[in-house]
N, C-alpha and C positions, 0 to 999 in steps of 0.2 A: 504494500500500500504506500501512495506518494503524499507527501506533504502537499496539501492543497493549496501555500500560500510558495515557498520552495522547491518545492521535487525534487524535496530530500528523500531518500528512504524512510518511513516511519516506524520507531522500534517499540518493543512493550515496555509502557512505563506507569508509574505512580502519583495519583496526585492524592494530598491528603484524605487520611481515614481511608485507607484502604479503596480507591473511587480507579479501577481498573482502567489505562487509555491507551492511545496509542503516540509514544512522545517524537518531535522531531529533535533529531542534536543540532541540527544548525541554525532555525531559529526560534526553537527554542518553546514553538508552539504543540499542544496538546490537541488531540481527536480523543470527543470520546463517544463511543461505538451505544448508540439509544438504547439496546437493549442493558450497558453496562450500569447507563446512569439511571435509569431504572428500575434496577435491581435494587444501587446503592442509596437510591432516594427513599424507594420503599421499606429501607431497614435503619431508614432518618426520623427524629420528628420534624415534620415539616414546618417552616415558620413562615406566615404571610406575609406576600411581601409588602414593605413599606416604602411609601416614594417619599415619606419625607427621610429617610437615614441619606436618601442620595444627598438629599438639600444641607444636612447636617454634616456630612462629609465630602461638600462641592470641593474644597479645597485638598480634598488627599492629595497625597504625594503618590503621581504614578504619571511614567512616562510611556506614552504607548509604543509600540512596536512600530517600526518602519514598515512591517507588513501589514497593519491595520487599515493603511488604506485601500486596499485591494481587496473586490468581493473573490472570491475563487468558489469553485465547486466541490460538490461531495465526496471526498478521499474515498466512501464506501461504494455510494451509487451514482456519482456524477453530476447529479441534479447542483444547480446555482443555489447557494445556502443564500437563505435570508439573513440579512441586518437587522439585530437591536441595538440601538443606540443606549449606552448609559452614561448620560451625562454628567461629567465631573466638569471640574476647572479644565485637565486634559480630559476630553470624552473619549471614549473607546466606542467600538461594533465588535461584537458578540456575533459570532454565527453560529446558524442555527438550519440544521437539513431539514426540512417540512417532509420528506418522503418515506428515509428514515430514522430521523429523530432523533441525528447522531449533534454533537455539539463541537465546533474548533473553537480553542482559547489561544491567542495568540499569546507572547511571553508575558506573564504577571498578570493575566487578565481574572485569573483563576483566584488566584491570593486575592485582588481585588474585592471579586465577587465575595468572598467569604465574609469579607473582614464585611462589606455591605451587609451580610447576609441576605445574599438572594443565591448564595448556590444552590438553595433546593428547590427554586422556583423558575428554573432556568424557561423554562417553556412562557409560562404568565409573563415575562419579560419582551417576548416579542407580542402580546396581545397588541389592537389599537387600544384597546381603554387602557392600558397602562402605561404606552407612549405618549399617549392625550394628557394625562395625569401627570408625567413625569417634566413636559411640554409646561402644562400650567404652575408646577409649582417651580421650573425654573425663571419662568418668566415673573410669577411674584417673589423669588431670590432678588431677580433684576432691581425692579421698582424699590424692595424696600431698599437695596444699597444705591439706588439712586438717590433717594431719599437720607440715606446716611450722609453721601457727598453733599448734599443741598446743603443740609441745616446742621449737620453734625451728630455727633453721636448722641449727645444729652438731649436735644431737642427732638432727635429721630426718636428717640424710647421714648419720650412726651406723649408723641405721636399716636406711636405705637400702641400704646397703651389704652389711650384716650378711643378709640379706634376698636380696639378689643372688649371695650367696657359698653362702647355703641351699639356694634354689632351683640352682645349679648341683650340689653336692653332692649324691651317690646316698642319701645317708642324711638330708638338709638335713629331714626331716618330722620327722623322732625329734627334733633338737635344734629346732625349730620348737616341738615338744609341750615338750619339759621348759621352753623359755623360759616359756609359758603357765603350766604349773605350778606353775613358780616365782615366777612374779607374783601367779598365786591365791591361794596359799600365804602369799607373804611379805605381801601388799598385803591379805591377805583379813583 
């Protein structure tokens, strides 16, 4: 079997907890065969995944692979593996064989996954509603650190708060509106 991203030979290797693949030596990246991670999932407990631990650890430290930008095909059956995106500060693609189910880690992409804890959710990672999800909560990362550069950190937590205390409150829209109005008003 060839390395999908190389055409290296691919040898039998190990990735944590005993999780059976097929390793490349030269860059370094993992196949792992659907029936394997299947097995290995099924004798996991599984944890849901969470899009915000991505939001909570945008900033890991991880540099991705030279070969991450390159879709390649299924080392087992050929088929064009799908991309999922997980977005960090560096984002990575994850692939993934739709035919049969097998998964490539390009180098550290595997450690990554863990420390996130979504290795046992490798599949729900390429869903749409969890790239939608994953979409929305980096776009509100953006804003609120827009919002930090605006006004600063003490005023951004003002904010913030002020905001979280609205949205709980049944009536938080009405005083939401007068804040507006009053910034038009007074600012206008």
């Amino acid at each position: 079997m060839q390395c999908p991203k190389c055409k290296s030979e691919l040898v039998n290797g190990l990735l944590s907890d005993l999780l059976l693949t097929k390793h490349c030596r030269e860059c370094e990246g993992d196949w792992i065969p659907g029936h394997n991670y299947q097995t290995w999932r099924s004798e996991r407990p599984v944890t849901p995944p969470n899009r915000d631990v991505l939001i909570q650890n945008y900033h890991l430290p991880y540099t991705p692979s030279p070969y991450d930008a390159k879709a390649a095909p299924c080392p087992q059956c050929g088929m064009m593996m799908a991309r999922g995106k997980i977005a960090l500060k560096q984002p990575f693609y994850l692939e993934h064989c739709l035919s049969c189910g097998g998964v490539w880690c390009d180098r550290g992409e595997w450690e990554v996954l863990e420390q996130l804890d979504l290795h046992t959710n490798i599949s729900q990672i390429f869903s749409n509603t969890w790239q939608a999800q994953v979409r929305a909560s980096y776009k509100n990362e953006l804003e609120r650190q827009a919002v930090i550069d605006k006004v600063g950190v003490e005023m951004a937590q003002r904010v913030f708060d002020l905001a979280d205390l609205l949205v709980k409150s049944p009536n938080g829209d009405f005083a939401a509106a007068y804040l507006m109005r009053r910034f038009e008003r007074d600012r206008g």
